[in-house]
C-alpha positions in Angstrom: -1.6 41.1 -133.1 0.6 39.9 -130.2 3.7 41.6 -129.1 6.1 37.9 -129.7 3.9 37.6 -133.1 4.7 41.3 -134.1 8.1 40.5 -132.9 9.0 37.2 -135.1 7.4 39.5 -138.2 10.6 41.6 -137.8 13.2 38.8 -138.0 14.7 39.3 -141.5 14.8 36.6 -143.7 18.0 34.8 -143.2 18.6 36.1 -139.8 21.2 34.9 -136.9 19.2 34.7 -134.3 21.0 34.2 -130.6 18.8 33.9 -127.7 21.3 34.3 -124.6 19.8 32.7 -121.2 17.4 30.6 -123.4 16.5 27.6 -120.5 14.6 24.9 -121.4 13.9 26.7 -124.7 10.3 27.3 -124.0 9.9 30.3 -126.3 10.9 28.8 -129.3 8.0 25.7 -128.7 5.5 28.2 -128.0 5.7 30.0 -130.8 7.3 27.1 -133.5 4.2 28.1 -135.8 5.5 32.1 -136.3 9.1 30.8 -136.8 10.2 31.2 -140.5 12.3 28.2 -141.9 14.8 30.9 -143.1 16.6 32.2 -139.9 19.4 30.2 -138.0 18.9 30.3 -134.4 21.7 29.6 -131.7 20.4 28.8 -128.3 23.0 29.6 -125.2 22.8 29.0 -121.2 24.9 29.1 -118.7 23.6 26.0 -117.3 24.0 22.4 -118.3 21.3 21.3 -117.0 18.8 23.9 -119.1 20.4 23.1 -122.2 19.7 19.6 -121.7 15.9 20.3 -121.4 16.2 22.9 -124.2 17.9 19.7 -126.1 14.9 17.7 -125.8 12.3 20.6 -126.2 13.7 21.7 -129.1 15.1 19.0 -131.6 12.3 18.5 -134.2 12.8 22.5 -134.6 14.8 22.7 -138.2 15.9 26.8 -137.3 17.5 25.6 -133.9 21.3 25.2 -135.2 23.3 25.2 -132.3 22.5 24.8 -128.3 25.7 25.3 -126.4 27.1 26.3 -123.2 27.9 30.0 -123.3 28.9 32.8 -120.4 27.2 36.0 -121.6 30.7 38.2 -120.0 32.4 36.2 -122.6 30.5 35.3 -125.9 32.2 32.7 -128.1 31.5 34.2 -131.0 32.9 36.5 -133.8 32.6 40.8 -133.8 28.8 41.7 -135.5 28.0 37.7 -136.3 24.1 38.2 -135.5 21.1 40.0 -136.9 19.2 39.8 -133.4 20.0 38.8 -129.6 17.4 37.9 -127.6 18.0 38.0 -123.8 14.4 36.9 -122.8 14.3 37.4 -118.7 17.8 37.1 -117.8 19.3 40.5 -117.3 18.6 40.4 -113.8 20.3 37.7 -113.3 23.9 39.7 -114.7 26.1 40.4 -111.7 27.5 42.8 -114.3 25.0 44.2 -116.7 27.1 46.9 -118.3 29.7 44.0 -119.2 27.1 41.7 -120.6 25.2 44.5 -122.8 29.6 45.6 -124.0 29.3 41.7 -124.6 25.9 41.3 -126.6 26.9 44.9 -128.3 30.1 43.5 -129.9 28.6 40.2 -131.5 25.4 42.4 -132.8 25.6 44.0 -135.8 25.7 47.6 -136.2 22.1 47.5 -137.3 20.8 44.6 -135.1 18.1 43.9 -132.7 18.4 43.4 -128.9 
C-alpha cells in the first residue's frame, strides 16, 4: 500500500479536513479515487492566484467545501474545528514556523492529525 493511500485510510468518517498551502489543489485530483464522500475538506492559500487554479482543478470534487484565502499566522477559523491539517510542502516556506505550527495547533483538535 502507498503511503497517501495508507494515509486517506486514516481520515475518519466525517472528518474536517484543512489542507493549508494547498496550490493548485493537485493532491486532492490525484488521489479523487481514495477520497471518501464522507469528509469536508477546506482548501487554503496564501495566494490568489493558486486558489484560482485549485478552483478550476477541483470543482467536480463533492468533499471540496470551501477554497479561500487564508494566512497560516492567522487562521480564520474557530479553537479545535478540524479532525486533520494537512500542510503538504509548505513549511519551508513559514518565515515563522513556531507561529504557524501555535496556529495549526489551536484549530486542531486535541486528538487530531497534522
Amino acid at each position: 500500500m502507498l503511503f497517501i493511500e495508507y494515509t486517506y485510510n486514516q481520515f475518519c468518517p466525517n472528518a474536517k479536513i484543512l489542507d493549508i498551502g494547498c496550490g493548485d489543489g493537485t493532491i486532492w485530483l490525484n488521489n479523487q479515487n481514495k477520497i471518501s464522500n464522507n469528509i469536508s475538506i477546506t482548501l487554503a492559500d496564501i495566494s490568489l492566484k493558486m486558489l484560482e487554479e485549485c478552483q478550476n482543478n477541483t470543482q467536480h470534487l463533492p468533499q471540496i467545501k470551501t477554497i479561500e484565502e487564508a494566512d497560516c499566522y492567522y487562521l480564520p477559523y474557530l479553537d479545535k474545528s478540524f479532525d486533520v491539517v494537512i500542510a503538504n510542502h509548505v513549511f519551508m516556506y513559514f518565515d515563522d514556523l513556531p507561529k504557524a505550527l501555535q496556529e495549526i495547533n489551536r484549530i486542531l483538535k486535541d486528538d487530531g492529525i497534522l
